[in-house]
NUMAR-833955 format. One record per residue: residue in three letters; y, z negated, x negated of N, C-alpha, C in turn. Coordinates in steps of 0.2 Angstrom, whole numbers, plus 5000, padded with zeros to 4 digits. Each point is the difference from the previous one (the first is absolute). Example, Ala and Ser with C-alpha at 12.3 -4.5 7.8 and 13.67 -1.06 7.14 Angstrom:
REM NUMAR-833955
  code  n.py  n.pz  n.px  ca.py  ca.pz  ca.px  c.py  c.pz  c.px
   ALA  4972  4961  4934   5006   5000   5004  5006  5000  4996
   SER  5005  5004  5002   5006   4999   4996  5005  4997  5004
REM end
This chain:
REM NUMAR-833955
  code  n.py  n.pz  n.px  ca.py  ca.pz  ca.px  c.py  c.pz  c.px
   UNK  5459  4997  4520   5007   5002   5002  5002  5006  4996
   UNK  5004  5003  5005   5004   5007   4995  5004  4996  4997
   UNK  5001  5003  4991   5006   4998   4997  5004  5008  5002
   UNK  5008  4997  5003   5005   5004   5000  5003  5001  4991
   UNK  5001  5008  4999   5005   5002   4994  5005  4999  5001
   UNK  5002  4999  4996   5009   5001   5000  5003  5004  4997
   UNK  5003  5007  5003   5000   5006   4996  5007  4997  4995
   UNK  5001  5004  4995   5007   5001   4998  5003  5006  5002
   UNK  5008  4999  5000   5003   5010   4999  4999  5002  5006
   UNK  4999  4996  5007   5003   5003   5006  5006  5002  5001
   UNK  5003  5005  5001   5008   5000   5004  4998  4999  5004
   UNK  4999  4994  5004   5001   4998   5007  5005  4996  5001
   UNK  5005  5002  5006   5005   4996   4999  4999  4991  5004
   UNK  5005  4994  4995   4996   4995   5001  5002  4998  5009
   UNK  4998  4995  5003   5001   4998   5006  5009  4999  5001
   UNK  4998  4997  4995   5009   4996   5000  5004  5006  4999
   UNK  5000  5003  4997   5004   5008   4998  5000  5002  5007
   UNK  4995  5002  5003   4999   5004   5007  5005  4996  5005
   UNK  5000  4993  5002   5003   4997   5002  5009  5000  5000
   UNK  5000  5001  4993   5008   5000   4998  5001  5008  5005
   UNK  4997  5003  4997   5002   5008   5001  5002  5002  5008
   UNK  4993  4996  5003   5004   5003   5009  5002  4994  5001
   UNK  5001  4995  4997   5007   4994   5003  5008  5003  4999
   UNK  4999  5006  4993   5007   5000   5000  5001  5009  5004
   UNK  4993  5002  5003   5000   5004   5003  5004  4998  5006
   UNK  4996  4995  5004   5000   4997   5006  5010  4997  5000
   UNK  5002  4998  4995   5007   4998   5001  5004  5006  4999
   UNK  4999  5005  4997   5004   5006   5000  4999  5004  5006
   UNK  4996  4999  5004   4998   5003   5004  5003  4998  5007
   UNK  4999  4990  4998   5004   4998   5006  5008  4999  5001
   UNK  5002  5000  4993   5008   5001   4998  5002  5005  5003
   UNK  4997  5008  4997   5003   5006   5001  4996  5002  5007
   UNK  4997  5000  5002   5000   5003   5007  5003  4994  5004
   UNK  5003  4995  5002   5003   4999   5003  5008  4998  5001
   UNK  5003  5005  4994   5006   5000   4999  5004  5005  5006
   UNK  4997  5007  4999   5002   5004   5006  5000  4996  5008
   UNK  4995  4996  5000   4999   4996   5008  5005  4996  5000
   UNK  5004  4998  4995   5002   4992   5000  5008  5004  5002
   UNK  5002  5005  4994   5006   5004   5002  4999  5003  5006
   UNK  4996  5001  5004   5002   5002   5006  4999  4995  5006
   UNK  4996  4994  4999   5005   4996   5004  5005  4996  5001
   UNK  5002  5001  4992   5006   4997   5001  5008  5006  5002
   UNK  4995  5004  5001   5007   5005   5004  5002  4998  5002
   UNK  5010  5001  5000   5003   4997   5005  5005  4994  4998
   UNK  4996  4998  4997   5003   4993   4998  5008  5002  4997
   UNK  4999  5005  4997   5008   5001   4997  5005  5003  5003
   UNK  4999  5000  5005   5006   5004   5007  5002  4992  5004
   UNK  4996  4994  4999   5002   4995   5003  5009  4998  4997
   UNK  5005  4998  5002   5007   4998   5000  5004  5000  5005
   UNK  4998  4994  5000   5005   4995   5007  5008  4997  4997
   UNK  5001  5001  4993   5005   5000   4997  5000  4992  4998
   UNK  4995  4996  5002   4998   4992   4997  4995  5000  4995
   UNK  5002  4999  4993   4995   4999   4997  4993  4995  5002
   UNK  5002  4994  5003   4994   4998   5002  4997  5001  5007
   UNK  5004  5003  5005   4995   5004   5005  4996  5007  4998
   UNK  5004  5001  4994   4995   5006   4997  4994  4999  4998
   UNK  4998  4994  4997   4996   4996   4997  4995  4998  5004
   UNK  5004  5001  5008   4995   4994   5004  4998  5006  5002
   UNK  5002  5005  5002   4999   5006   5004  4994  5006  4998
   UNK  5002  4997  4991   4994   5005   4996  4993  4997  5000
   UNK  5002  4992  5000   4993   4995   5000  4995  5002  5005
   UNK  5003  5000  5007   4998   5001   5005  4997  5007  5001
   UNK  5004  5006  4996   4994   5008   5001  4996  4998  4997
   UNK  5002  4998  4995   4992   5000   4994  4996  4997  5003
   UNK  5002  4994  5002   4994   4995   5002  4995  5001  5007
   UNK  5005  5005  5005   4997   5003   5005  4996  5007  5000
   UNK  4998  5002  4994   4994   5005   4998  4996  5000  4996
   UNK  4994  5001  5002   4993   4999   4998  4999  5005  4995
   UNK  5005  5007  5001   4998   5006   4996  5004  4998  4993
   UNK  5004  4994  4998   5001   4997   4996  4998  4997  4997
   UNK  4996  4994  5003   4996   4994   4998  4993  5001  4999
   UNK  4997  5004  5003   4994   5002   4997  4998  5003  4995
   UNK  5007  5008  4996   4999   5000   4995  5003  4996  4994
   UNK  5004  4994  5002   5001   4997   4995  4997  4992  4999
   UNK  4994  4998  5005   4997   4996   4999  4994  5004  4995
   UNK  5000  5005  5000   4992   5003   4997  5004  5001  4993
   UNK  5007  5003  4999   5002   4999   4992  5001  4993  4998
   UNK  5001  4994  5004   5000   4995   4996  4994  4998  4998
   UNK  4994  5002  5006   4993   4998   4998  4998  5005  4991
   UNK  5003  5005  4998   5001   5004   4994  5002  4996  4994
   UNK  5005  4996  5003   5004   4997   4994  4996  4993  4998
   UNK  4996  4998  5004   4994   4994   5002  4993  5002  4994
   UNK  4998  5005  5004   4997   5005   4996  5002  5000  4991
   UNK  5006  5003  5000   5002   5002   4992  5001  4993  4996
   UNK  5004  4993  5002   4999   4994   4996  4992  4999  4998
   UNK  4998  4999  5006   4989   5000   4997  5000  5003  4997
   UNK  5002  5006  4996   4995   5008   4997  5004  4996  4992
   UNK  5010  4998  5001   5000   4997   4994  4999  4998  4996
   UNK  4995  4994  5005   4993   4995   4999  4997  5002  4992
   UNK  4998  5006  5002   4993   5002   4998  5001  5007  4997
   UNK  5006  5002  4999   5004   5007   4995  5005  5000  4996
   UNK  4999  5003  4995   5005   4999   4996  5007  5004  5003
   UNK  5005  4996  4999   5006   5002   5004  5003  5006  4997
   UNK  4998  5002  4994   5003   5006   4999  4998  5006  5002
   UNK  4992  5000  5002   4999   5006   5004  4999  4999  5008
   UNK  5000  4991  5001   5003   5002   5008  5006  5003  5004
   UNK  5005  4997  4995   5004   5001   5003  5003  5008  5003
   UNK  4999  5006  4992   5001   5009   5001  4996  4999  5005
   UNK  4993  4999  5000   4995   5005   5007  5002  4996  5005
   UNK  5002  4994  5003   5001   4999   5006  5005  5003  5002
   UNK  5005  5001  4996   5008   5003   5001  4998  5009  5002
   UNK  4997  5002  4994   4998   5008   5002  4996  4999  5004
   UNK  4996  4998  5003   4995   5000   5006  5005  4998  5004
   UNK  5004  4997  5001   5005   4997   5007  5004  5009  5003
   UNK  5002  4999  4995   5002   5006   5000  4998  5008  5002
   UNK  4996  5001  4995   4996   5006   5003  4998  4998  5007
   UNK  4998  4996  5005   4995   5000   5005  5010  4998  5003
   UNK  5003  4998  5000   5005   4999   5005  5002  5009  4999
   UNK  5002  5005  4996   5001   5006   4999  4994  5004  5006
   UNK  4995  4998  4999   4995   5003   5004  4998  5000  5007
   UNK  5001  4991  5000   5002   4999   5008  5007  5003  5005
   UNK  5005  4997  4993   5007   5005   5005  5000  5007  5004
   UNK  4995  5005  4992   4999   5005   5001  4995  5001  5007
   UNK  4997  4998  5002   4996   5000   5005  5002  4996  5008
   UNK  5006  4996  4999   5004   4998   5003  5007  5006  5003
   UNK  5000  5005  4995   5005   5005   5000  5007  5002  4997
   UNK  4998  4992  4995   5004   5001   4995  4999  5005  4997
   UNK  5008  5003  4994   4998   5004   4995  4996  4998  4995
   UNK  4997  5003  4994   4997   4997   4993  5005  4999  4995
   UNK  4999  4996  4995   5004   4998   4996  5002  5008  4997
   UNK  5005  5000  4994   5001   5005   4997  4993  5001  4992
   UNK  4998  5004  4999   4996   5002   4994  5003  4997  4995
   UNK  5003  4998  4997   4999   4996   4992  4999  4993  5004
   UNK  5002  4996  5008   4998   4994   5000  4990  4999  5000
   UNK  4999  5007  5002   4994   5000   5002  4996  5000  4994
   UNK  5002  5004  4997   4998   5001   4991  5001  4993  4998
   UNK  5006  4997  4999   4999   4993   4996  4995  4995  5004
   UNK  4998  5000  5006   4994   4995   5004  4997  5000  4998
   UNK  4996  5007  4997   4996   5004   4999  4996  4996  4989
   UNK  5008  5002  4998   5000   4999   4993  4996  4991  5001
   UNK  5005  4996  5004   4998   4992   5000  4995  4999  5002
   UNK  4994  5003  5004   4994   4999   5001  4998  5002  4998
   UNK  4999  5007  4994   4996   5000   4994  5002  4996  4994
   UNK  5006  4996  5000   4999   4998   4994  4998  4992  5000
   UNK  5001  4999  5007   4997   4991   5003  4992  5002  5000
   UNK  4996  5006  4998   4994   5001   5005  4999  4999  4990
   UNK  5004  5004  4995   4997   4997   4994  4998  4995  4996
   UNK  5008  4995  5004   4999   4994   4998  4995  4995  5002
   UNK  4998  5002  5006   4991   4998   5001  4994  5001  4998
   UNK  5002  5008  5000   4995   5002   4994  4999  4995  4995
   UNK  5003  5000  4994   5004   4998   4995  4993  4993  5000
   UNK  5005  4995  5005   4998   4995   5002  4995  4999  5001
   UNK  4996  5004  5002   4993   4997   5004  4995  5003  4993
   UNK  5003  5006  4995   4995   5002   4995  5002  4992  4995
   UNK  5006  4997  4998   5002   4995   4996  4993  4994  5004
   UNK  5000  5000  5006   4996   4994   5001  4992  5001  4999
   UNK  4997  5005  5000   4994   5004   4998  4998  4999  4994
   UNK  5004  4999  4996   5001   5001   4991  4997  4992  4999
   UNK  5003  4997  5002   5001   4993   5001  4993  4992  5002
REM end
């Protein structure tokens, strides 16, 4: 039989790390690109006034619930929000919480823009920018603390 080595001093990042990282890819990504789709099916809804608050109620139920360009992007954000409770499983909440947010974000910012929105303004883009580098240290940080270890 071969015996296998067991090296030391790999940077390879572990299973579980890689796991965390495109889960909270995966929710930032299903949050924020589906935000632009969710705002535009629910166009409309705010021009409804029949002058009864609860005909209003009943009249808004009824658009919403009658478009699918509504319901599919927000069946796919809740499946994100499904998504992000598991990841808290299994992440420390202090760095889930900045990158799902600045990931939500940036990718809703890039979808709109691709949708035909305009881009957010430069300092909001800068601070997106700031909290994914400094959530990208705190994993750093983290994953060298657990190597020591």
């Amino acid at each position: 039989m071969i015996a296998c080595k067991q090296q030391k001093n790999i940077n390879v990042l572990p299973l579980e790390m890689l796991n965390n990282i495109f889960s909270l890819l995966g929710v930032g990504l299903l949050w924020g690109a589906t935000n632009p789709f969710i705002r535009l099916g629910s166009a409309g809804i705010d021009t409804v006034d029949t002058g009864s608050r609860w005909r209003n109620l009943w009249l808004e139920l009824c658009m919403i619930g009658s478009r699918l360009n509504y319901w599919i992007p927000f069946t796919l954000n809740q499946l994100g929000s499904v998504l992000y409770v598991w990841t808290l499983q299994h992440t420390n909440i202090t760095v889930a919480v900045p990158i799902a947010n600045s990931l939500s974000f940036a990718f809703t910012a890039v979808t709109g823009y691709c949708l035909g929105e305009r881009l957010p303004g430069k300092s909001v883009l800068i601070g997106t920018l700031m909290v994914c580098f400094g959530s990208s240290l705190m994993l750093y940080d983290r994953l060298r603390s657990e190597q020591k270890a």
